[in-house]
C-alpha positions in Angstrom: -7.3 18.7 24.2 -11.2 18.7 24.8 -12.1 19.1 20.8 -9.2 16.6 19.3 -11.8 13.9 18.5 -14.1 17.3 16.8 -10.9 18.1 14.5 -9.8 14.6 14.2 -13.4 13.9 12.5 -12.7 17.0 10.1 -9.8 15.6 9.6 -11.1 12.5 8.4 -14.1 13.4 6.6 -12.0 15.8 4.4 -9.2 12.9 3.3 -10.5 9.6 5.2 -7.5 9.1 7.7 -8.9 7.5 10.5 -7.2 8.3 14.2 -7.7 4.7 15.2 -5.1 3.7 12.7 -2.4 6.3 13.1 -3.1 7.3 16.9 -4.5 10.3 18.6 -0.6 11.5 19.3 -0.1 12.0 15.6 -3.0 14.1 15.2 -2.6 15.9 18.4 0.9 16.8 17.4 -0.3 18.4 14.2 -3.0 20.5 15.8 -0.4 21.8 18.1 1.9 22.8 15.7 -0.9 24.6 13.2 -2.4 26.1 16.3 0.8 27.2 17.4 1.7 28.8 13.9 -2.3 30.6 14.1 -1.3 31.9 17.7 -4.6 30.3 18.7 -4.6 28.7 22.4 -8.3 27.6 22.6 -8.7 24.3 20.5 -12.8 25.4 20.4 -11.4 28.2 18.7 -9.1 26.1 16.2 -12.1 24.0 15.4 -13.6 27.1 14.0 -10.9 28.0 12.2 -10.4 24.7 10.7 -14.3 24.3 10.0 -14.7 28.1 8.1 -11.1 27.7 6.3 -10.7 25.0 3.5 -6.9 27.1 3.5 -6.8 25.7 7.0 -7.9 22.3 6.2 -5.3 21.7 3.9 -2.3 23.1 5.8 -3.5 20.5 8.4 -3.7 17.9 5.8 -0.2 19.1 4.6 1.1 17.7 8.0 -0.7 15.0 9.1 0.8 13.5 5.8 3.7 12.2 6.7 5.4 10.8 3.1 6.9 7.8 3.1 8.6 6.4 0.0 11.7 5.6 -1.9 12.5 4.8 -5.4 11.6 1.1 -6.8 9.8 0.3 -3.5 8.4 -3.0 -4.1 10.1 -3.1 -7.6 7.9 -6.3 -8.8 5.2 -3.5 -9.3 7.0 -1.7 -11.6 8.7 -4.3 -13.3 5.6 -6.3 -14.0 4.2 -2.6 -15.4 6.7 -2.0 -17.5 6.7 -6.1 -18.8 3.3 -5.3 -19.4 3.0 -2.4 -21.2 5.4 -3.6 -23.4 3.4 -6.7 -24.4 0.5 -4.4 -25.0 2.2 -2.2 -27.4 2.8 -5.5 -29.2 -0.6 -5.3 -30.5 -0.8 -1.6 -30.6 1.9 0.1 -31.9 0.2 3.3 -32.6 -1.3 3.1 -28.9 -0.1 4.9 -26.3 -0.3 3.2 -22.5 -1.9 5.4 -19.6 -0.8 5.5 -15.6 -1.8 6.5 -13.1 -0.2 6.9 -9.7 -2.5 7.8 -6.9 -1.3 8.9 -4.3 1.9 9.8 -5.8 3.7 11.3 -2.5 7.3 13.1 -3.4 7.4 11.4 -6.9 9.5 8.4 -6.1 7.1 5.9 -7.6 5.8 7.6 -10.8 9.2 8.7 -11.6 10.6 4.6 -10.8 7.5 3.5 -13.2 9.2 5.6 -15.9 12.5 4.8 -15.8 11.1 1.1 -15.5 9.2 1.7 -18.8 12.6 3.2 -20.5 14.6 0.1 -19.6 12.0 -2.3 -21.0 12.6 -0.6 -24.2 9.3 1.5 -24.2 9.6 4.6 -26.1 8.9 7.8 -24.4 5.9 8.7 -27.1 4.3 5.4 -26.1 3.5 6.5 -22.5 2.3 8.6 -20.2 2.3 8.7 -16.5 -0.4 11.1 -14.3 0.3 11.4 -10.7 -2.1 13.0 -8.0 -1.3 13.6 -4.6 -3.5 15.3 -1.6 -0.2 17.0 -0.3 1.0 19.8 -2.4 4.4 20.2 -0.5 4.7 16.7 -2.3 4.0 17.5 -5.5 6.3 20.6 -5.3 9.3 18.1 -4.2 8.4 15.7 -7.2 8.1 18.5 -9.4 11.6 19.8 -8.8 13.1 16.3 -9.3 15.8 16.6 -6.7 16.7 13.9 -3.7 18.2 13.1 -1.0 19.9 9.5 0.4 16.6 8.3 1.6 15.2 8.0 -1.3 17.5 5.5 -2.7 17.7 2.3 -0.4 19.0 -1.3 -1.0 21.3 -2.7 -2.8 20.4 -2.2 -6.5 20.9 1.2 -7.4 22.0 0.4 -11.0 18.9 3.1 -12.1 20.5 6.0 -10.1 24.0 6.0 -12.4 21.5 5.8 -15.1 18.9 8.5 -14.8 20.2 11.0 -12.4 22.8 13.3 -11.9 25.1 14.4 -9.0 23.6 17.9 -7.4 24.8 20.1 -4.7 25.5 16.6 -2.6 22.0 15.2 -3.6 20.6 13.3 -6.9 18.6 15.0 -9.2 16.3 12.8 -12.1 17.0 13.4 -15.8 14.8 15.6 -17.5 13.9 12.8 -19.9 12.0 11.0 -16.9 10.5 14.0 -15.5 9.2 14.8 -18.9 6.8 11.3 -18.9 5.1 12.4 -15.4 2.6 14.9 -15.4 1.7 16.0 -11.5 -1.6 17.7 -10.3 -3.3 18.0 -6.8 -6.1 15.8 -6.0 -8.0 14.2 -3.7 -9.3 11.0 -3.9 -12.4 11.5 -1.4 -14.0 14.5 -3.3 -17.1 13.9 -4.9 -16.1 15.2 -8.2 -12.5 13.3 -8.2 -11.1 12.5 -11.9 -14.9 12.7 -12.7 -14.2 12.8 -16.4 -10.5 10.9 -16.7 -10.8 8.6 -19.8 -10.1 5.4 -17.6 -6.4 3.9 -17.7 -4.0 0.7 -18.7 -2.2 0.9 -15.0 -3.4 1.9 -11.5 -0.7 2.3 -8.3 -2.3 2.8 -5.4 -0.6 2.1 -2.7 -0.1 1.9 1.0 -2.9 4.3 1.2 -6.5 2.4 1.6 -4.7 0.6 5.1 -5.6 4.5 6.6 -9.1 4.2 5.5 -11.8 3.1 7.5 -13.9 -0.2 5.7 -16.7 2.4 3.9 -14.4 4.5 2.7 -12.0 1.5 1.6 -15.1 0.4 -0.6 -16.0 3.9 -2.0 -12.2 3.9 -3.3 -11.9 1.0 -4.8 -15.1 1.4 -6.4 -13.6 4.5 -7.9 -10.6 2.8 -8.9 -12.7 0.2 -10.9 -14.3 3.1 -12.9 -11.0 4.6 -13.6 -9.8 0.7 -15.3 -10.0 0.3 -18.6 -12.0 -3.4 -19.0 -8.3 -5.2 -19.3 -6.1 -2.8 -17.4 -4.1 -3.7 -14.1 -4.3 -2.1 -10.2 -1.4 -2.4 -8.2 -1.5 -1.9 -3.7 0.3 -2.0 -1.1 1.6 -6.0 0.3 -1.4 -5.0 3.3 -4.2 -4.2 0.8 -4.7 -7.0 -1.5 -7.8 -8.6 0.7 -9.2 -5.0 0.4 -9.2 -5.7 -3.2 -10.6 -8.6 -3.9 -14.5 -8.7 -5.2 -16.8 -10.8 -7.2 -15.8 -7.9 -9.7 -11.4 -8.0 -9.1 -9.1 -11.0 -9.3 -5.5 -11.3 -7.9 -3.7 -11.2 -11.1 -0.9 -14.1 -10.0 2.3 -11.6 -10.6 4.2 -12.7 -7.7 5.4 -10.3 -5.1 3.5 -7.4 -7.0 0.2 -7.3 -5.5 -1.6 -6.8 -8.5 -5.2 -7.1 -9.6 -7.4 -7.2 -12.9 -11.1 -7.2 -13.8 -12.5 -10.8 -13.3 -13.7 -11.7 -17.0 -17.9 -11.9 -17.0 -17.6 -16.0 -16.9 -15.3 -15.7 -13.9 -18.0 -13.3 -11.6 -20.6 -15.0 -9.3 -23.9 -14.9 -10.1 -24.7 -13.4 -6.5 -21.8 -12.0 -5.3 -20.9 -13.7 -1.2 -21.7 -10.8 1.4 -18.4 -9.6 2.7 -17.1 -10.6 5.8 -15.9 -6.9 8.0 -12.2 -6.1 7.1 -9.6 -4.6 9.4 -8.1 -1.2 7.8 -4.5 -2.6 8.3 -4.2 -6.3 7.1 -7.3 -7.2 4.9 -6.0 -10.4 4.1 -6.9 -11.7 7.3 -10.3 -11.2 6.9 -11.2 -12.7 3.6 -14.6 -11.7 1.7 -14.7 -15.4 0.9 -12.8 -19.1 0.6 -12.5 -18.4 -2.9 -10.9 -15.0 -2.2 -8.8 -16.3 0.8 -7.3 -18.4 -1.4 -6.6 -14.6 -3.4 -5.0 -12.9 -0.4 -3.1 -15.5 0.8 -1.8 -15.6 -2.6 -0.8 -11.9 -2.1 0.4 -12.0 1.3 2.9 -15.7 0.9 4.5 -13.7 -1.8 6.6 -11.0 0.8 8.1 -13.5 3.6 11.5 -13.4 3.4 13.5 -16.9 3.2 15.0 -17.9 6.9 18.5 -20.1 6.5 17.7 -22.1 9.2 14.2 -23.4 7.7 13.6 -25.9 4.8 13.5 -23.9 2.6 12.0 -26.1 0.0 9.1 -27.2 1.9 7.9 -23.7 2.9 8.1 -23.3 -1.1 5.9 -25.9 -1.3 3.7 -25.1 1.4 3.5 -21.6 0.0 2.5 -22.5 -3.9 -0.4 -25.3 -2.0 -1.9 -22.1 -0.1 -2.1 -20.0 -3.4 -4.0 -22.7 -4.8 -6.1 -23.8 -2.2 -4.9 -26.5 -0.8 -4.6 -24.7 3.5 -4.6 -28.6 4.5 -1.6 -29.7 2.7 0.2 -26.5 3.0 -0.3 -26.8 6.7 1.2 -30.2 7.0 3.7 -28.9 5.0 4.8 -26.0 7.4 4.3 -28.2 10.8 6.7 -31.1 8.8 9.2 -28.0 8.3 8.9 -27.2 12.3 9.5 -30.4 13.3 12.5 -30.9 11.3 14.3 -27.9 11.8 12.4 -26.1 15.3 10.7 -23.5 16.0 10.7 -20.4 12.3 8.8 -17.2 12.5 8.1 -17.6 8.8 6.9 -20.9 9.3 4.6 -19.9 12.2 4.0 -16.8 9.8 2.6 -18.8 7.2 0.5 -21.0 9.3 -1.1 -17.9 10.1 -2.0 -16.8 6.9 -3.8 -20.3 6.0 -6.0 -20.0 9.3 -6.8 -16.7 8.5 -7.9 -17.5 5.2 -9.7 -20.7 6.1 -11.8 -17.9 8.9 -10.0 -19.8 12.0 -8.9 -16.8 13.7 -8.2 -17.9 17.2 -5.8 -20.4 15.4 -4.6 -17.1 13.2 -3.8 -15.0 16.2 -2.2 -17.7 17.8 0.3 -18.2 14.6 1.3 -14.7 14.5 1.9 -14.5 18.3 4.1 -17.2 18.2 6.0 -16.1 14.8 6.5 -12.7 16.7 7.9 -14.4 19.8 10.5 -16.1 17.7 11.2 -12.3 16.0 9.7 -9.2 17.4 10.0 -7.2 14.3 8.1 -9.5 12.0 6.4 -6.6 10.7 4.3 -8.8 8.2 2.6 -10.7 11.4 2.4 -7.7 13.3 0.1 -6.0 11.0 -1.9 -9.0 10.9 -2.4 -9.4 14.0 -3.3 -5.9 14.4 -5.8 -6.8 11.4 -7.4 -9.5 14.1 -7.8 -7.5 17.1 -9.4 -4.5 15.2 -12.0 -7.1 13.9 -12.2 -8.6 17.7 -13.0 -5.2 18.9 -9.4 -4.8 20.6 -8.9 -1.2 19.2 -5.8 -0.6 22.1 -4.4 -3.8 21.4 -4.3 -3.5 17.3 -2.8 0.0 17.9 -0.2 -1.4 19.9 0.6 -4.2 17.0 0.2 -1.2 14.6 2.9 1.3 16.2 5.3 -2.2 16.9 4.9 -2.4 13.5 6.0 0.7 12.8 8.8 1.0 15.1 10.1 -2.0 12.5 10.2 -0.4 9.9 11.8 2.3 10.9 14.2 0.8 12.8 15.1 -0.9 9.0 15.3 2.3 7.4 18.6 4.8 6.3 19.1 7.3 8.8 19.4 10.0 6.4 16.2 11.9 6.2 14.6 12.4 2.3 15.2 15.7 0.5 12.7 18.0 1.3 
């Protein structure tokens, strides 16, 4: 397909996916199939289409989002919402807290904040959730509140009893919940985007900036910092958090939620460090400085899983010494841990994360290799990896890290597809 890189740039310029990150096969798929539907053979001629038709553009953009969510993923995120809303209302009774969700895919996430928000005791006049969403197939699914087996996974499922209801072999969400959400179209690259929104309590936005390229990772989350109130809270995805971080954004220390707040005016620089280059898919390897490497490797500790066969108490140890600074101890801590039990991905995984953040990123690279030769699936150390090889100029190798990453996931997921 002569003109895929032509349509792939349209693509990108109109919602910022970039087809280094998701592969060409992706987008070439999706151009078949609209071309296909148009009865159109010549891709010159597509590109013409898609160029002239913003009706186009968006079926395209309807398809090359591929949503990917379930309810309470990453539940610290909504718990620690919902914890602290609550002790915000404290102080203002007569206040009413403001979400956002952004992008807000099918509705999972929105609708999980909500029913968060209800358990914690919140009343439903005391909140208010917006979600926006580039894909209006989405929105349409959210909107009717009905899903499928795919959108409940794990083991705590306690919620589902409690806000849905059986329907027609699927699940469908209490109109109570739906009630708190209000959905809308949007997208997040347009110039004019939530121009006028008064600025909110929460942000979620999540699993989306990994897609963007490093310029259009720094125009969103400057948008996202206008759209925070001065002492409100932005939660990402477990990949993002070095994307974050800024002499403007702190990590805000909520384990395993990824969170972020507005640094206070005695905590900013007074000339803010230039920016080390950050990977699209794992910004925590690349950290904008010490004192922010400290920050992601904060963020990123918090998601390895415990391994049976590894002390588990030293890798505790070595993991609260990394969030505070301390890469030397926490080092010795993790090679003390190898030599007593042998060879641990998480171990080698960790060791990774505090080269990475103290800029050694042969040593980094070498880490993750080893922690994904002990497992294959690590997903976590796949994606940083990837995150090295982008920076190294490896495009083909980080793409192969990236889809082995992806193949992970999946191969941990339901086999029941979603509703919709």
């Amino acid at each position: 397909m002569k003109n895929l890189d032509a349509i792939a740039d349209t693509l990108k310029g109109a919602m910022g996916l970039d087809m280094a990150t998701v592969g060409s096969s992706l987008i070439e798929r999706v151009v078949r199939e609209r071309m296909a539907a148009l009865q159109i053979d010549d891709d010159q001629l597509y590109l013409a289409e898609l160029l002239n038709s913003g009706a186009e553009l968006q079926r395209l953009i309807e398809l090359a989002v591929v949503p990917e969510t379930w309810f309470f993923r990453d539940r610290e995120a909504m718990l620690a919402v919902a914890r602290l809303a609550r002790e915000k209302l404290a102080s203002m009774p007569a206040g009413q807290i403001r979400i956002l969700s952004l992008p807000c895919s099918t509705g999972e996430e929105p609708y999980s904040v909500a029913m968060a928000l209800f358990d914690a005791g919140v009343p439903a006049s005391m909140f208010r959730i917006d979600a926006v969403d580039i894909r209006t197939r989405s929105l349409e699914i959210a909107a009717e509140g009905v899903y499928g087996r795919n959108s409940f996974r794990g083991r705590e499922l306690a919620f589902r009893d409690a806000y849905f209801t059986r329907h027609e072999g699927d699940w469908r969400i209490d109109e109570r919940v739906k009630a708190q959400v209000r959905f809308s179209p949007g997208n997040i690259l347009t110039p004019d985007f939530m121009r006028n929104s008064e600025p909110y309590d929460f942000i979620l936005c999540r699993n989306v900036l990994i897609y963007f390229e490093r310029e259009v990772q720094l125009q969103v989350v400057a948008l996202l910092e206008r759209l925070m109130k001065d002492d409100a809270y932005i939660f990402v995805g477990p990949a993002e958090g070095g994307i974050m971080l800024s002499p403007r954004l702190a990590s805000a220390g909520i384990a395993l939620a990824f969170g972020f707040r507005k640094r206070l005016p005695e905590e900013r620089p007074a000339v803010a460090p230039p920016p080390r280059p950050v990977a699209p898919l794992a910004a925590p390897a690349l950290p904008v400085a010490r004192r922010a490497a400290s920050a992601a490797v904060a963020v990123a500790t918090q998601r390895m899983p415990p391994e049976a066969h590894v002390p588990q108490r030293l890798l505790d140890r070595a993991r609260q010494l990394a969030n505070q600074g301390d890469f030397a101890r926490a080092g010795e801590l993790c090679e003390q841990a190898l030599r007593e039990e042998g060879a641990s991905a998480d171990a080698f995984y960790l060791m990774g994360l505090i080269e990475d953040a103290g800029g050694d990123a042969a040593a980094a690279q070498r880490c993750y290799r080893k922690a994904i030769y002990l497992q294959p699936a690590h997903h976590e150390a796949l994606l940083h990896l990837a995150a090295l090889l982008q920076a190294q100029g490896d495009a083909t190798g980080a793409r192969s890290m990236r889809q082995r990453a992806e193949r992970a996931e999946k191969s941990s997921r339901p086999q029941e597809s979603a509703h919709g």
